[in-house]
Backbone as CSV, one residue per row, in Angstrom:
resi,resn,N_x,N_y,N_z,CA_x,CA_y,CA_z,C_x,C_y,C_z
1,UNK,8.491,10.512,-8.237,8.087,9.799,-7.042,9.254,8.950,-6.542
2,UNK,9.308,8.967,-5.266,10.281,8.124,-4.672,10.038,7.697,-3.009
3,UNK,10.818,6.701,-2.631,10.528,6.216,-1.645,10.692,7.396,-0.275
4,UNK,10.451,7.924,-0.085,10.583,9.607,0.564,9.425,9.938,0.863
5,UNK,8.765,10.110,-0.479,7.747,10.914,-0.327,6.211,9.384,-0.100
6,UNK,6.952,8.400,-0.247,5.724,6.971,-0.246,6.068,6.839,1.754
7,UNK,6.907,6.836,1.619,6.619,7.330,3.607,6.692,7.973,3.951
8,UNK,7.101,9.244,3.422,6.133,10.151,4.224,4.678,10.608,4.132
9,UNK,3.721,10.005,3.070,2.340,9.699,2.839,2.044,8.705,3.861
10,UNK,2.284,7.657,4.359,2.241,6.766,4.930,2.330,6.918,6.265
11,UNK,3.427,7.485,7.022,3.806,7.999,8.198,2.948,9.308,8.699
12,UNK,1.960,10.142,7.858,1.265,11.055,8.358,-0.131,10.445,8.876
13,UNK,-0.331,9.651,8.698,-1.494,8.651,9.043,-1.344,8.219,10.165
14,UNK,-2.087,8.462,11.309,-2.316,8.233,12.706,-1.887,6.823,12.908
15,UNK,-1.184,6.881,14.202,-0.868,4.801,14.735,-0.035,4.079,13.750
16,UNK,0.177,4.652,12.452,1.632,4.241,11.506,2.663,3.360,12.408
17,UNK,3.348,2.119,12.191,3.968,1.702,12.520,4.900,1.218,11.023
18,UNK,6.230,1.057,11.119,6.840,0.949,9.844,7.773,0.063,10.251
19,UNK,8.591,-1.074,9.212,9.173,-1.944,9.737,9.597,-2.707,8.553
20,UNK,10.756,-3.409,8.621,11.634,-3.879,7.478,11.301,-5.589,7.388
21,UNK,10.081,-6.460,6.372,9.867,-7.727,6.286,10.999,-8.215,5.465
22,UNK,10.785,-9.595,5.120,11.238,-10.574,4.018,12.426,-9.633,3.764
23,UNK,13.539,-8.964,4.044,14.360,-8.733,3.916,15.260,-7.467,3.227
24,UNK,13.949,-6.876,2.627,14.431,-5.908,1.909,12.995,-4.801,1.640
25,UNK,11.584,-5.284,2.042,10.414,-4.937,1.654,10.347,-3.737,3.370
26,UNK,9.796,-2.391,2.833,9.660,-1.483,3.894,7.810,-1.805,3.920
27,UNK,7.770,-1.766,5.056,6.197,-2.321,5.843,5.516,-1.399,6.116
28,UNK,4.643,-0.704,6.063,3.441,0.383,7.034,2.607,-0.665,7.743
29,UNK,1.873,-0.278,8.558,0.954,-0.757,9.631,0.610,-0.473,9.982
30,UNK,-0.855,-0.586,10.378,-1.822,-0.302,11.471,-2.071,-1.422,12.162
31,UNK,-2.261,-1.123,14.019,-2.566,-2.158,14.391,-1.409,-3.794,14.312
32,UNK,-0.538,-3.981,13.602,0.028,-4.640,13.109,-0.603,-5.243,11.652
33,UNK,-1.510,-4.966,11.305,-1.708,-5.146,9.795,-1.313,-4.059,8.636
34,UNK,-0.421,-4.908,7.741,0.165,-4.020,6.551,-0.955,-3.411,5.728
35,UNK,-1.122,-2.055,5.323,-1.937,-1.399,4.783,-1.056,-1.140,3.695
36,UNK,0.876,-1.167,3.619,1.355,-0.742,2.128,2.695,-1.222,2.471
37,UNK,3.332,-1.890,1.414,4.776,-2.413,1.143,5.595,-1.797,0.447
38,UNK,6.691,-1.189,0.622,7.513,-0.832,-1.114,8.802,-1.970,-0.954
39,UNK,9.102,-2.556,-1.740,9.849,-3.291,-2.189,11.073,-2.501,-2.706
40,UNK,12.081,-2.306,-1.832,13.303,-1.649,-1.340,14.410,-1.312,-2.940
41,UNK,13.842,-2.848,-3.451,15.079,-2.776,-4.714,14.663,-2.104,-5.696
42,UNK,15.594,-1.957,-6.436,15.681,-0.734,-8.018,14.904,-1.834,-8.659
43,UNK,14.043,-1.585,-9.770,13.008,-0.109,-9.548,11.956,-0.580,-8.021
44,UNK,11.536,0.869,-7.568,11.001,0.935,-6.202,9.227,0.143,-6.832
45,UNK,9.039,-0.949,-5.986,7.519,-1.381,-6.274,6.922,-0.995,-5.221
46,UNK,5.361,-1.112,-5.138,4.426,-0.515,-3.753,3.123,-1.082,-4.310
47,UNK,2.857,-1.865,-2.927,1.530,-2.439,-3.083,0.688,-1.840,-1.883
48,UNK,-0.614,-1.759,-2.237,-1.761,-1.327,-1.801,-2.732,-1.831,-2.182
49,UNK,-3.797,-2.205,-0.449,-5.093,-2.588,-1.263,-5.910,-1.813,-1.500
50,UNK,-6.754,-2.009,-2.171,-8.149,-1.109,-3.371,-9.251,-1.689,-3.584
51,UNK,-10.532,-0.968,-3.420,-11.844,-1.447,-3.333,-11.834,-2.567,-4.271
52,UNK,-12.767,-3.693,-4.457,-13.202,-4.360,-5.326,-13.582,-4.209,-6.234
53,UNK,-14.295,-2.967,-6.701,-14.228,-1.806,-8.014,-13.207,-1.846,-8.712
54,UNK,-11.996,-1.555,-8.334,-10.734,-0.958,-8.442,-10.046,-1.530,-8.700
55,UNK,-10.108,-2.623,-8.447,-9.128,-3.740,-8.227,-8.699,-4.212,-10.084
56,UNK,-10.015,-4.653,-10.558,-10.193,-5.334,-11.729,-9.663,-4.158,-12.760
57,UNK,-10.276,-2.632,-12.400,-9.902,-1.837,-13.490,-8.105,-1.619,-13.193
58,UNK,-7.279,-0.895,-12.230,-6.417,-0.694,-11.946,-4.987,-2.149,-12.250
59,UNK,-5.546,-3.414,-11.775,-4.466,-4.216,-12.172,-4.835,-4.740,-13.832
60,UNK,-5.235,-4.081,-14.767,-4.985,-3.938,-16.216,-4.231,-2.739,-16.863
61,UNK,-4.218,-1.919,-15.773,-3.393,-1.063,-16.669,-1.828,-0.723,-16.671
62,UNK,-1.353,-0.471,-17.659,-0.016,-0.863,-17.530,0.935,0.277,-16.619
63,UNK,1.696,-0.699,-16.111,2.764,-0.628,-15.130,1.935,-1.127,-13.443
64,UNK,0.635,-1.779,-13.593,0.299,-2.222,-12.429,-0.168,-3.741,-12.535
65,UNK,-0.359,-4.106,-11.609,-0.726,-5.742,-11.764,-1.016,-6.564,-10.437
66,UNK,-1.973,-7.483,-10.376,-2.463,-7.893,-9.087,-0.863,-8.289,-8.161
67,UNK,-1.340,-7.889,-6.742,0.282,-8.191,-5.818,0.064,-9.678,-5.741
68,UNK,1.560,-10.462,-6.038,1.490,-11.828,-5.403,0.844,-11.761,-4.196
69,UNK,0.722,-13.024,-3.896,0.561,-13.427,-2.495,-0.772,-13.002,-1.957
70,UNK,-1.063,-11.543,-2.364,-2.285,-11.199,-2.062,-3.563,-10.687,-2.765
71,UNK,-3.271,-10.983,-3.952,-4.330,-10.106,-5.176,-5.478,-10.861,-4.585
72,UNK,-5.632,-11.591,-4.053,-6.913,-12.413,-3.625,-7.806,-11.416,-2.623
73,UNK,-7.311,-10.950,-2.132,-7.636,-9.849,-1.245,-7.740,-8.099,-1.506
74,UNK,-7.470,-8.219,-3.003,-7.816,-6.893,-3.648,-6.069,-6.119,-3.330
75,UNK,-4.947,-6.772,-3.555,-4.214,-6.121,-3.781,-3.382,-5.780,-4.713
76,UNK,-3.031,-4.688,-5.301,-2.533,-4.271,-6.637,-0.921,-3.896,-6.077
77,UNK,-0.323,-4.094,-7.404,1.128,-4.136,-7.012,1.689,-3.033,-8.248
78,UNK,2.159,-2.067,-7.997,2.568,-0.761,-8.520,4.120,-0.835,-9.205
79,UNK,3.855,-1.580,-10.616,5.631,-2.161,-11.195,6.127,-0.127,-11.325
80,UNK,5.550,0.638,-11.595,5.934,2.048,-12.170,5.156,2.818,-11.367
81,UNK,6.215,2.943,-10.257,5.591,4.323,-9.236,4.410,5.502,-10.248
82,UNK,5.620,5.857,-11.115,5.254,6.999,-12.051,4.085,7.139,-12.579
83,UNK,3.064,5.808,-12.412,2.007,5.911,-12.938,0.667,6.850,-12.099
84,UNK,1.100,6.647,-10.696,0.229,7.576,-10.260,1.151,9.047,-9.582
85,UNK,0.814,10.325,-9.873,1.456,11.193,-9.521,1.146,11.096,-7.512
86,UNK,1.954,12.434,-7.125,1.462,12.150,-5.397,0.539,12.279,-5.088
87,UNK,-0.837,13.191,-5.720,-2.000,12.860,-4.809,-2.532,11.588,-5.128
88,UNK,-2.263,10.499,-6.228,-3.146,9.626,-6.557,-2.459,8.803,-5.012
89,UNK,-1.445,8.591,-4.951,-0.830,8.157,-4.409,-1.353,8.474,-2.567
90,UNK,-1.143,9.949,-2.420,-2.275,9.901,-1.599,-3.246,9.614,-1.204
91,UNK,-3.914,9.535,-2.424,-5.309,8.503,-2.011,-5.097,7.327,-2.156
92,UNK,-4.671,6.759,-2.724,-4.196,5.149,-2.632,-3.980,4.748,-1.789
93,UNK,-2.909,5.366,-0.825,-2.696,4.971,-0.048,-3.205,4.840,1.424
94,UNK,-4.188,5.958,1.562,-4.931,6.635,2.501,-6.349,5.938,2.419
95,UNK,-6.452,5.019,1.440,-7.943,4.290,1.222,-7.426,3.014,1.844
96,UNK,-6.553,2.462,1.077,-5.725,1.700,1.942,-5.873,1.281,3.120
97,UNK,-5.036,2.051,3.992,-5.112,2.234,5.378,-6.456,2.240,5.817
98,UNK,-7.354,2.820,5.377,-8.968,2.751,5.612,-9.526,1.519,5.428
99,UNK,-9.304,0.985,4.537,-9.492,-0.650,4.165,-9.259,-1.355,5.615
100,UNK,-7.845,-0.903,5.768,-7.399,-2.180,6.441,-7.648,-2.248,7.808
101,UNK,-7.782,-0.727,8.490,-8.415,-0.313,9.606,-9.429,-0.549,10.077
102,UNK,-10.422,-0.502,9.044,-11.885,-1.035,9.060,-11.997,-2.489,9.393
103,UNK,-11.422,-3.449,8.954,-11.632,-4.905,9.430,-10.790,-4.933,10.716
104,UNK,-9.571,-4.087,11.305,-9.844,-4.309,12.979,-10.457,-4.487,14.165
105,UNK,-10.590,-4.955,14.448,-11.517,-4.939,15.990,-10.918,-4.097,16.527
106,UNK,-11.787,-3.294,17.015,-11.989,-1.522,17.546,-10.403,-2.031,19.156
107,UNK,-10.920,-2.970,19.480,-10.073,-3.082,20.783,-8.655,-3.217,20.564
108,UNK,-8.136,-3.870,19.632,-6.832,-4.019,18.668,-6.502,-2.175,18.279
109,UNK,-7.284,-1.194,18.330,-6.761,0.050,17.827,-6.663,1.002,18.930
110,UNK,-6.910,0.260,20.342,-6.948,1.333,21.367,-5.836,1.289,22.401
């Protein structure tokens, strides 16, 4: 896995907007809300949010762990890409985006 194939999962998703934060972190977006981050430096990190289910089981297992700043909000922070192959990743990321889409106001997506 590598940062390649984490945007181009990301970028096939309708209204994708992508963009470089805090200095080194690559951004996805919908709407202007981040649905996924990878954190640019060696080793590549990637956060995504995940149901409330998910949340509790997924940031215990190793190489993942709640994302600063936002675990409050159900986000998990991915220290070892490697842990999920590309379709998990696909869906991760694609629930994601569904997450985050869903709390838009419909008028913000048109």
């Amino acid at each position: 896995m590598d940062i390649d194939i984490i945007r181009d999962i990301c970028t096939e998703l309708p209204s994708v907007t992508e963009d470089i934060k805090w200095g080194n972190d690559l951004c996805f977006s919908i709407a202007g809300k981040m649905f996924c981050v990878a954190a640019l430096d060696r080793p590549l990190k990637v956060s995504v949010k995940v149901t409330d289910e998910e949340f509790g089981e997924l940031s215990n297992q190793p190489g993942i762990i709640p994302a600063p700043y936002v675990a409050r909000y159900k986000w998990i922070l991915v220290e070892d890409i490697n842990v999920f192959d590309q379709k998990k990743w696909a869906y991760y990321i694609g629930q994601s985006y569904q997450l985050v889409k869903a709390r838009i106001p419909k008028v913000k997506l048109s």
